[in-house]
C-alpha positions in Angstrom: -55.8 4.3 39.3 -56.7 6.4 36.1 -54.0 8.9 37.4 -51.8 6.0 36.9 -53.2 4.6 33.6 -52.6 7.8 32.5 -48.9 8.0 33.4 -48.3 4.9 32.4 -49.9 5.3 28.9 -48.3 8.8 28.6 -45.1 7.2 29.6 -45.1 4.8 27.2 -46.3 6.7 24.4 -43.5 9.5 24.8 -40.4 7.0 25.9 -40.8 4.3 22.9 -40.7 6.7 20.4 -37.8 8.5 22.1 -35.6 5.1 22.8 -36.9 3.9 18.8 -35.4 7.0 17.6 -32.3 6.9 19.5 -31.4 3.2 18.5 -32.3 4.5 15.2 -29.8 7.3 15.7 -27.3 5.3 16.8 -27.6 2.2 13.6 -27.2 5.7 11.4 -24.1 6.7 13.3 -22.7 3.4 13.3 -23.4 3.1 9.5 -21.9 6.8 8.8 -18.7 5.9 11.1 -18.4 2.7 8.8 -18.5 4.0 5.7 -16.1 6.6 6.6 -14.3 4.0 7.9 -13.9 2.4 4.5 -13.4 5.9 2.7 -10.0 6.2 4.6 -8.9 2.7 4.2 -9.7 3.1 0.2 -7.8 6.3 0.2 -4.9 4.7 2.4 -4.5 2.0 -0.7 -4.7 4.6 -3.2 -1.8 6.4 -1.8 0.3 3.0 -1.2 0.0 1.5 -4.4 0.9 5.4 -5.9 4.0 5.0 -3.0 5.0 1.2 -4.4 4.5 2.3 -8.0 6.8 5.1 -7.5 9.4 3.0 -5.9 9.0 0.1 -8.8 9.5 2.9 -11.4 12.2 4.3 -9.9 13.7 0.6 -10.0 13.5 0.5 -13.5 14.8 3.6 -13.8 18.0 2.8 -12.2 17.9 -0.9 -14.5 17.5 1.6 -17.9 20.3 3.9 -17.1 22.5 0.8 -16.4 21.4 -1.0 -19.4 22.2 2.2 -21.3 25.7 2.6 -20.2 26.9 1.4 -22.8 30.3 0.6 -21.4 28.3 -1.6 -18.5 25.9 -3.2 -20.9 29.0 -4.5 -22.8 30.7 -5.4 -20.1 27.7 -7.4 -18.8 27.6 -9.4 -22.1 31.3 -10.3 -21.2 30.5 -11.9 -18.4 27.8 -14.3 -20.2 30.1 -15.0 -23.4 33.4 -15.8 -21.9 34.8 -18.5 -20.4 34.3 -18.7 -17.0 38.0 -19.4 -15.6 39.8 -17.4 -17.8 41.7 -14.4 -16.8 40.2 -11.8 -18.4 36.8 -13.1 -17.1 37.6 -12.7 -13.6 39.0 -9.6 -14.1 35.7 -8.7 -15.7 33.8 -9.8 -13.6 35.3 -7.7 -10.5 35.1 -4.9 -12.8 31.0 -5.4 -13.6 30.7 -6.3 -9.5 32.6 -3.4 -8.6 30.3 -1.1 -10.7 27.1 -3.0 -9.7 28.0 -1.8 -6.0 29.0 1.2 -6.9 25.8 1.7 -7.9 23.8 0.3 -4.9 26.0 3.1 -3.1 24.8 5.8 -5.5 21.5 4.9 -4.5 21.3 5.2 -1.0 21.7 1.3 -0.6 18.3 1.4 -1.7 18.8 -2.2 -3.2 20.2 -5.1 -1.3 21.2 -7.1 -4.3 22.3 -6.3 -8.0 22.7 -10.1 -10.1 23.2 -11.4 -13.2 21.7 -14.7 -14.4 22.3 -16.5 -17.6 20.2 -18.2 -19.6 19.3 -21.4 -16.9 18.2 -19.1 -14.3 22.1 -19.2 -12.7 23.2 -16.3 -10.9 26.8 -15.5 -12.2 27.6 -12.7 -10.5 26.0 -11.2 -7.3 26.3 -7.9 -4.9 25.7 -10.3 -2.4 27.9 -13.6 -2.7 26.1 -16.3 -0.9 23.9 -16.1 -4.0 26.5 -17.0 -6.6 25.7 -20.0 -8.5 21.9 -20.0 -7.3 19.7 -21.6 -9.8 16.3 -19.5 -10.1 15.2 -20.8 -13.5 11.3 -21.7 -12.0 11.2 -18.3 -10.1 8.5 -16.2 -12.3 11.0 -12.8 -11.4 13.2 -14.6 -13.8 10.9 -16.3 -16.7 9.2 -12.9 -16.9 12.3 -10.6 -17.0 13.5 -13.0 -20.1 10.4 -12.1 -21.7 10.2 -8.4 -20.6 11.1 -5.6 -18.1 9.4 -7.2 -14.9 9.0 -6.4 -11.4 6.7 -8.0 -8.5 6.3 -8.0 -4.6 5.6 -11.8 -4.2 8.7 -13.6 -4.2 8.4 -17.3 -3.2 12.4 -17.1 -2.7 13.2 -17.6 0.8 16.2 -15.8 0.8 14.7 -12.9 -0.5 12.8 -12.7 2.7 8.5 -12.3 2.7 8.9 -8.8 1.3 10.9 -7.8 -1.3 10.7 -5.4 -4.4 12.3 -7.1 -7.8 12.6 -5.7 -10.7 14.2 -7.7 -14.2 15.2 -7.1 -17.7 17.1 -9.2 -20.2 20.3 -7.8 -21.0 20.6 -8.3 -25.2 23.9 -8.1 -27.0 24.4 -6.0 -30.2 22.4 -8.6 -32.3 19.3 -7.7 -30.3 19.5 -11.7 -28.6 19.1 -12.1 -25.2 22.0 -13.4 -23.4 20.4 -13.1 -19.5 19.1 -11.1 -17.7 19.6 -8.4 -14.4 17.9 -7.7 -11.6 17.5 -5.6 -8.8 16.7 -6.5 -5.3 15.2 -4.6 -2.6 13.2 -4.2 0.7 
């Protein structure tokens, strides 16, 4: 029996420490796995906000060369200061939507919708016509492009769909007032 006292006491005294350090081992490993874990998810967001800030710039890039052109930017002041059954307005206005598609094909069809909105949030012209006559004067995409070049990822516009990229600026006539404002639409 002291044979087995001894086994048993020997057995004991070399397995616990063997089976503590191996659950210790493996709480380490978990915790290393974890943190490395959240290394790669951290460097994941990094690289898509750097990925959605690229694309948001290159929005506003494509907003500041129209609002440059200054054949276009007049043109888009038309449309807000005319009347709008008259003639010349309509003929404008096929004029300003054929250049606003024009440049939705220059981009790849990057955008799904080029509008302009006047002054009460109404869209008066549109790439995409379902959304003519639209009012949008609560949506913060359009209170914040009156105020400033704006873009954002939330929309609460369901027609825009749960994800879409829009960018806004006011368009201002020769006077420096604002007389509405663009904005680009994309997924």
């Amino acid at each position: 029996t002291l044979t087995a006292r001894l086994t048993t006491s020997f057995f004991l005294l070399v397995m616990i420490p063997t089976v503590i350090t191996v659950i210790i081992a493996a709480f380490q490993s978990y915790a290393r796995d974890t943190k490395n874990i959240y290394l790669i998810l951290d460097s994941t967001t990094v690289v898509k906000e750097q990925q959605i800030g690229q694309i948001v710039n290159g929005m506003f890039q494509d907003l500041g060369f129209m609002l440059r052109d200054p054949v276009a930017k007049q043109r888009f002041e038309f449309v807000f200061d005319s009347k709008p059954n008259a003639a010349i307005s309509k003929i404008n206005k096929s004029i300003v939507l054929g250049y606003l598609n024009n440049i939705i094909q220059q981009t790849n069809n990057k955008y799904e919708e080029a509008m302009l909105l006047d002054l009460a949030g109404n869209v008066v012209l549109s790439t995409n016509p379902e959304n003519i006559g639209r009012n949008y004067e609560n949506k913060t995409f359009f209170r914040q492009g009156l105020l400033k070049p704006f873009s954002t990822t939330e929309t609460d516009v369901s027609e825009f769909g749960p994800k879409a990229f829009l960018v806004s600026e006011s368009i201002k006539n020769t006077s420096g007032k604002t007389v509405g404002i663009i904005t680009l639409r994309s997924k």
